[in-house]
N, C-alpha and C positions, 0 to 999 in steps of 0.2 A: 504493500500500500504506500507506503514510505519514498519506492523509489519510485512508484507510479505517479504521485503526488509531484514529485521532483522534474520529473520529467516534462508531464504536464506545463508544471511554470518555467521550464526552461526553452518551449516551444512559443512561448508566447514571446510576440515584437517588441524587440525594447526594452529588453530586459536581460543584456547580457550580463551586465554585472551581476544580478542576483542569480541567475542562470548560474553561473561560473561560480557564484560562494556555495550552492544549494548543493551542486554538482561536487564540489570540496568534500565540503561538510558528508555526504550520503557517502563517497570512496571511504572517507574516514573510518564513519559509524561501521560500516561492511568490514574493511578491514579488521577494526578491532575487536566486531564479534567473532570471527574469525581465529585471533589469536587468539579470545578466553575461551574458543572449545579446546581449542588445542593445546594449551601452557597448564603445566601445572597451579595447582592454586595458589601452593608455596611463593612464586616466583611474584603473587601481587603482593608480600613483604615486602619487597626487595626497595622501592621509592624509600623507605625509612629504615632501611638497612645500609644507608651510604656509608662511607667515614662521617660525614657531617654528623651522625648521630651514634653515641659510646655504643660497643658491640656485646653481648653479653659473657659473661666470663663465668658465672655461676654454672656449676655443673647441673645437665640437665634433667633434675626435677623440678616436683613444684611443691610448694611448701607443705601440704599432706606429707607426712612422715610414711603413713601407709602405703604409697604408691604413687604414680602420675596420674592425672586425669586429663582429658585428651584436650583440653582447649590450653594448658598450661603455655600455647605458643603465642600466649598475649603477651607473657610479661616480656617476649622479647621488643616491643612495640613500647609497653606503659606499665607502670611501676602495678606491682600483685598484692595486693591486699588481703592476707588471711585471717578470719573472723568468724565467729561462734554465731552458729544462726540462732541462736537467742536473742543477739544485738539486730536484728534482720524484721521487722514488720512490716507488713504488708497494708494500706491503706486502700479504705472501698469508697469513698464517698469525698465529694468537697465539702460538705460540712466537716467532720471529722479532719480533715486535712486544713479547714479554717481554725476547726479549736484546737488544735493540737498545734499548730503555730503563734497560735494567741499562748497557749503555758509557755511554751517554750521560749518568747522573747520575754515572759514576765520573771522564768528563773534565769535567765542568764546573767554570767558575772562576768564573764571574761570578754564575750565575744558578741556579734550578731552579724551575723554575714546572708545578704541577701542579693542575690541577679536574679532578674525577671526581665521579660520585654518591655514594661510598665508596670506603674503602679496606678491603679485606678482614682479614682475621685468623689466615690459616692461613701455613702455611712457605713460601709463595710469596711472599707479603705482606712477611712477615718479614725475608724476601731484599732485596727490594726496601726498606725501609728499615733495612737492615744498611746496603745500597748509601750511603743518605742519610748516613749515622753516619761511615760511613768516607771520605765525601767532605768531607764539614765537617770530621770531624778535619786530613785532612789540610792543609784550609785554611790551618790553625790554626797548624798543624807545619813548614811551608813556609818557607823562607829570608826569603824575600818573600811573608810572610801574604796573602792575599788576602782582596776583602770578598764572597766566596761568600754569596748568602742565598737560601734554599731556603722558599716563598710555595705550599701548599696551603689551594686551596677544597673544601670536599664540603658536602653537603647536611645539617642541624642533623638531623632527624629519622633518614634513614638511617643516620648516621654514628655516632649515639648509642643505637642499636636495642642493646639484650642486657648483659649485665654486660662482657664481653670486646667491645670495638666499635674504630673508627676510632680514635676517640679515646684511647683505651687504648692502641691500635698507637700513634699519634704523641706519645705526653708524654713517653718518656726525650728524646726530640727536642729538644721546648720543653724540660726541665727542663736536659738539658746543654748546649742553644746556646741562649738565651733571647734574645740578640743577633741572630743569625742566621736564627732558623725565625719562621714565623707561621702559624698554624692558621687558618682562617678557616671559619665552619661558617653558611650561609644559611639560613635560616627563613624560612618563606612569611611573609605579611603577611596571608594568609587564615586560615593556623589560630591561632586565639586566642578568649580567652572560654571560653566555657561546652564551644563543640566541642573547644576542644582538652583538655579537661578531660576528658572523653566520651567520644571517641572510643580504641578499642585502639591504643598499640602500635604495632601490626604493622598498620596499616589508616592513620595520621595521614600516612602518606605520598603517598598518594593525592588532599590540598590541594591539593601543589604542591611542587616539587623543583625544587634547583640541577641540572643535567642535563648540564650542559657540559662536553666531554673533550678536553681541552687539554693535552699535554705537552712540556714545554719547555724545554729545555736551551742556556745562551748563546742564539746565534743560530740554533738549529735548533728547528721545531715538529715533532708527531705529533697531527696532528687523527685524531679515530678516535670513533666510538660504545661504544669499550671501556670499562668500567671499570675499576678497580684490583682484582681479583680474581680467585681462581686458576683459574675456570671461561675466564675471557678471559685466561689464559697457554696456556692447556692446550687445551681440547675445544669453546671457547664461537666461534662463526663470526662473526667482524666486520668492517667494513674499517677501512682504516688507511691514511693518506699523509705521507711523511717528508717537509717542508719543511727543505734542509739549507742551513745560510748563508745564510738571509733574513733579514737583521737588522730590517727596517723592517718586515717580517710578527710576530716574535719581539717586538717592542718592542710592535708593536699588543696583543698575545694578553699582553703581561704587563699595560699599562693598563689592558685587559679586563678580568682578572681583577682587579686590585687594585682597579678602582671595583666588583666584585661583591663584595671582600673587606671594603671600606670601609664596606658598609650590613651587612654579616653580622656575626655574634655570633663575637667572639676567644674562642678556647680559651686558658687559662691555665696556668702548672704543675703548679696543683691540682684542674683538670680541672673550673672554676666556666668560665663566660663570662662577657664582657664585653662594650657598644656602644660603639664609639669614642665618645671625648670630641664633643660636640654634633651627636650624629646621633641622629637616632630611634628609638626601641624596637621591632624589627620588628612585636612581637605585642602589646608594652606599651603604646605608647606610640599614637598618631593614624595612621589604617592611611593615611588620605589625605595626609595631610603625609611619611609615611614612601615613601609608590610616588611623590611630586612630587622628593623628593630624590632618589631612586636612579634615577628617570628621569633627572633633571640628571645624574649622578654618571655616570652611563654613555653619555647622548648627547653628552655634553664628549668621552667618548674618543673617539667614533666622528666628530664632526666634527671636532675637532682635526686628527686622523690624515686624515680626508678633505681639510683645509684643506692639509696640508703635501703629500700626495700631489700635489694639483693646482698647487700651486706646483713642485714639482719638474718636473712635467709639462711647465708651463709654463717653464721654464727650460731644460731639456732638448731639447725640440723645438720652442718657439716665441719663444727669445730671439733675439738680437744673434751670439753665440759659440755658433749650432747645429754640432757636433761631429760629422763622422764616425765612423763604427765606429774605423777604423784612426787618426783624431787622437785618440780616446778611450784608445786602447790607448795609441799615443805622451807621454799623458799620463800615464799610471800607472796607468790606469781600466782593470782587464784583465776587468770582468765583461764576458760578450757581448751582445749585445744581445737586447730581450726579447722570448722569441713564445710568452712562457706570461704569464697576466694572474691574478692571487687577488683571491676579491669575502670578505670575511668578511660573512654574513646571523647577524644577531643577531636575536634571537626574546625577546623577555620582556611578555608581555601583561599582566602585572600590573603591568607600569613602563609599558604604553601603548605598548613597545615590539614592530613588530608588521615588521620588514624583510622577515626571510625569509618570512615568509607573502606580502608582498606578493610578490617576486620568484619564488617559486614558484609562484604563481597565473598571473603574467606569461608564464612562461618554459610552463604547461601550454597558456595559450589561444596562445600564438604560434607553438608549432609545429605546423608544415604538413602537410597533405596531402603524406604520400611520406616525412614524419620518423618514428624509430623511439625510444621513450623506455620506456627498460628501469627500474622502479622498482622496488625493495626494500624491507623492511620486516619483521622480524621480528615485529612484532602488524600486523596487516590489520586495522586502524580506521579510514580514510581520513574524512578530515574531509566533510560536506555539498557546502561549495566544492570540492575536491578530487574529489569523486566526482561533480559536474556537471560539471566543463570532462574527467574522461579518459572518460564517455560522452557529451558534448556539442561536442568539440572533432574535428578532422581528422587527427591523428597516430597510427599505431598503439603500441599498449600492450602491451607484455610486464611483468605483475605478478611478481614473486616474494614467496613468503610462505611464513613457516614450518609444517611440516604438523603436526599436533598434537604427535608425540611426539618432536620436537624447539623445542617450546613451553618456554620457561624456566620456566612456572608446571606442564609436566607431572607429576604424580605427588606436587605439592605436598599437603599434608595440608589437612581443614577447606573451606570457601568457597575459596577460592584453587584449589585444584584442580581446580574446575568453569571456571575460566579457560579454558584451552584449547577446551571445548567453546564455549564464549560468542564465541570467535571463530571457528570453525569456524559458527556458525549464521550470524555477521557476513558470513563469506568468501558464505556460501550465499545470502543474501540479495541479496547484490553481482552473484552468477554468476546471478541469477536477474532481476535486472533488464538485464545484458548481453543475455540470451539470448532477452527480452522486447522489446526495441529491436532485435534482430536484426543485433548488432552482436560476434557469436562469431568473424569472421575480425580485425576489429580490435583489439579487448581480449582478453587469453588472459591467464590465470591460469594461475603453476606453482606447486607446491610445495616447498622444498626438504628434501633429507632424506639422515640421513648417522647412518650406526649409532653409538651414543654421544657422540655430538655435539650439540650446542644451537645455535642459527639464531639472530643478535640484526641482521644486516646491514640497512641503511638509507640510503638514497642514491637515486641517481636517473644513469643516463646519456641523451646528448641523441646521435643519430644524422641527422644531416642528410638533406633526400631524395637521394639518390642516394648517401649515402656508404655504406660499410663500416667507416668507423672514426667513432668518438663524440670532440666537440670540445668536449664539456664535460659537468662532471661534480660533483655535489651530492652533499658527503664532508661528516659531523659526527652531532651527536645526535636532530635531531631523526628521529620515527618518521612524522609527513607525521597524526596523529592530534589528536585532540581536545585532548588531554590537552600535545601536544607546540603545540600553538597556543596555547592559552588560558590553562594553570596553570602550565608550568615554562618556566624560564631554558633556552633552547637555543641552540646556537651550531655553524655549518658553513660551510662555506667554497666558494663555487663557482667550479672552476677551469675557464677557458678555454684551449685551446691548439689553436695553428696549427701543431705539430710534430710528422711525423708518429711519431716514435719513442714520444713521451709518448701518442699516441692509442693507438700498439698496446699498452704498458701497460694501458691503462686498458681496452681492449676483451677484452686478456686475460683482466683480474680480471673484468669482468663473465660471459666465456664460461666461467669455473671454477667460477663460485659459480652457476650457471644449468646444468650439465652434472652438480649431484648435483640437477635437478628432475626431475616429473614434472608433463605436464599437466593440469588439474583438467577435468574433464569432467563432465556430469550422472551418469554415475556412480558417479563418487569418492563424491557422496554418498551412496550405498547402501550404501556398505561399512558392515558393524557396528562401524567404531570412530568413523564419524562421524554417530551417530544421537546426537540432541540432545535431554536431557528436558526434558518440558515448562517444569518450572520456571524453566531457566534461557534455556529460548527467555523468557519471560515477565518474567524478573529482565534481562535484557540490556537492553535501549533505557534501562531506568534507571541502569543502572552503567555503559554503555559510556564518558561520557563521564570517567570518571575510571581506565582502565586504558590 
């Protein structure tokens, strides 16, 4: 269809140039699916296996004393985190995930670290940085002061949309603790000049966006695809996983942030920004010198933290003084020992940073015949790669995806509103080359759908061949899309576990969020609210890659 399409516009008068890029572009795409049938999958390591990045030296296990488990080829990529799935909760609901960050900024002493796309602006919002207000006072107020400092990223453009914005929510913040708080607000490196002059508004957001949902109190995380906003307290469907007492997880995700906060633009009390003292001007200043530092500034965290991880490793299970469980406890050491493992996959393509794509390219072509990989997604844009290896690979596919009118763009006013149909034609095209390969028992498409409620969930579960329960599991921002590859900052976490308790979690939340679907069938699309007009069948291939 692809090259028929191509073709097509390259017979039309007038249009040699795009003829000739389109004509590129399709050699490319062909080409390179080409080499992923044929190359091992090993070999998509390899971009972050340069010299540029430390090579691993730890002998190869993985920190299970008892054995290897097959995915331990992350920490060659990103530092391994082993951890007692006791510390490991699973979250079903936005409310629950709104109260359980409301306790959590009220006990925090040390810390409060927070990235989101925005922070919203109604009573919920509100709440939630009452919460902040009242934790820093108390800091303050304390017998024994403490040094509380409370570190929010969001994205320059979304944060700063409308006269009432993010940033308006957070300046009594900065203006009463200007010690304590830090506002940190990232701007693509792509919009600048003339586009960003140019373009609306309400559309500049579509460059490229911080994405990453991080929430962080002391030594406990909440990775989630949520953002700060009162649709994700309330009616908006996402997931969420509590990391509780993982200090060397909590320490990674504050570095994280702070080298994202370091290239982003300071919010100030009077509501101007700033570029820290000898960094680059994201938009101002040299785009190339600007994505070489923040590349630096964020692969320092992630091998740092990878160097130290493997040392411990190393020390742990391959020194001199290897410690039993029971000498560990005799020692004071009362954590247990670990049969749950955290990969943090960073994602920033405009810093050349490209992890999680590799490792989820990895993790699609390597499972087997007789594996089951349940993928979620509230926008169904699946990247080119991503849509070769789940109709090209061995494993069966349960898609979930949100059904129109629980579309977060449903009902939207103007261009925006024809979103929903632009993925529904996307969905349609997908089900149409399934069913063209004659591959309808392996890949299924559902929808999900739940009266007054919005679908934004995004993840991935891994189902071994013969299990019933899934051993690992792809929790964070990215959407597995175009857009989550190439333009914005993403960040998620892939947990491995050999327990069975943590798997039934995690098989639960996938069976809840899969039992308000239905299957998409050929004629789902007959129905009259999935007829797609022409224009926007014809506008999609050109915009897809930016929603």
């Amino acid at each position: 269809m692809e090259g028929l399409r191509n073709s097509q516009l390259a017979a039309r008068p007038g249009r040699p140039g795009l003829a000739a890029l389109l004509g590129r572009l399709s050699d490319r795409l062909g080409r390179n699916r080409d080499r992923r049938r044929r190359r091992s999958p090993w070999l998509l390591l390899a971009p972050l296996l340069s010299p540029a990045v430390p090579q691993v030296t730890s002998p190869p296990c993985c920190l299970c004393p008892e054995g290897v488990h097959r995915f331990q080829w992350i920490r060659n990529l990103v530092p391994e985190f082993g951890v007692s799935s006791s510390h490991v909760r699973v979250l079903s609901s936005p409310a629950e995930f709104f109260e359980l960050m409301k306790g959590q900024i009220r006990a925090a002493k040390r810390r409060v670290v927070m990235a989101s796309l925005y922070l919203g602006t109604g009573p919920l919002e509100q709440e939630l940085v009452d919460c902040l207000e009242s934790t820093l006072e108390k800091s303050l107020q304390a017998k024994f002061p403490s040094d509380l400092k409370v570190s929010i990223l969001l994205d320059f453009t979304r944060g700063s949309r409308g006269r009432k914005n993010s940033r308006t929510m957070l300046l009594p913040l900065l203006q009463r603790f200007p010690e304590q708080v830090r506002v940190s607000l990232f701007h693509t490196p792509h919009l600048r000049g003339l586009l960003r002059l140019l373009i609306p508004e309400r559309f500049n957001e579509t460059i490229g966006l911080q994405h990453i949902k991080v929430y962080l109190f002391d030594n406990s995380v909440i990775l989630s695809g949520a953002n700060l906003s009162d649709s994700y307290f309330t009616n908006r469907q996402d997931r969420y996983v509590f990391l509780q007492d993982c200090a060397e997880i909590a320490d990674f995700f504050t570095e994280l942030v702070d080298a994202v906060g370091d290239v982003s633009l300071q919010l100030q009390g009077d509501d101007t920004v700033q570029v820290l003292d000898g960094m680059v001007h994201p938009y101002k200043g040299d785009r190339a010198e600007y994505c070489k530092a923040a590349n630096k500034r964020v692969m320092d965290v992630i091998n740092s933290a990878r160097t130290r991880q493997q040392m411990l490793h190393a020390q742990t299970f391959h020194g001199n003084s290897l410690l039993t469980q029971e000498d560990a406890v005799a020692a004071g050491d009362r954590r247990p020992a670990p049969d749950t493992w955290i990969y943090p996959l960073i994602q920033m393509k405009p810093f050349e940073i490209q992890i999680d794509e590799i490792v989820t390219e990895t993790l699609l072509t390597e499972a087997e015949c007789g594996a089951k990989v349940y993928l979620t997604t509230g926008y169904f844009n699946l990247t080119q790669a991503y849509m070769d290896l789940v109709l090209g690979t061995r494993a069966e596919y349960q898609i979930l995806l949100a059904s129109p009118e629980v579309n977060g763009f449903f009902g939207a006013k103007g261009v925006a509103g024809a979103i929903p149909a632009a993925y529904v034609h996307i969905e349609r095209q997908f089900y149409s080359e399934v069913c063209s390969l004659g591959q309808q028992e392996r890949v299924q498409l559902q929808e999900y759908w739940r009266r007054g409620w919005t679908f934004h969930a995004k993840g991935l579960w891994l189902y071994l061949a013969g299990s019933s329960l899934p051993c690992l599991t792809l929790i964070g921002s990215p959407n597995f899309g175009y857009r989550s590859v190439h333009r914005d900052l993403e960040a998620q976490i892939a947990i491995v576990t050999e327990n069975q308790a943590l798997q039934q979690q995690l098989h639960q939340e996938q069976e809840q969020l899969y039992l308000r679907s239905g299957m998409v069938s050929s004629a789902t699309f007959e129905q009259p609210s999935r007829q797609v007009k022409l224009w926007v069948k014809m506008v999609t291939p050109l915009i897809k890659n930016f929603f």
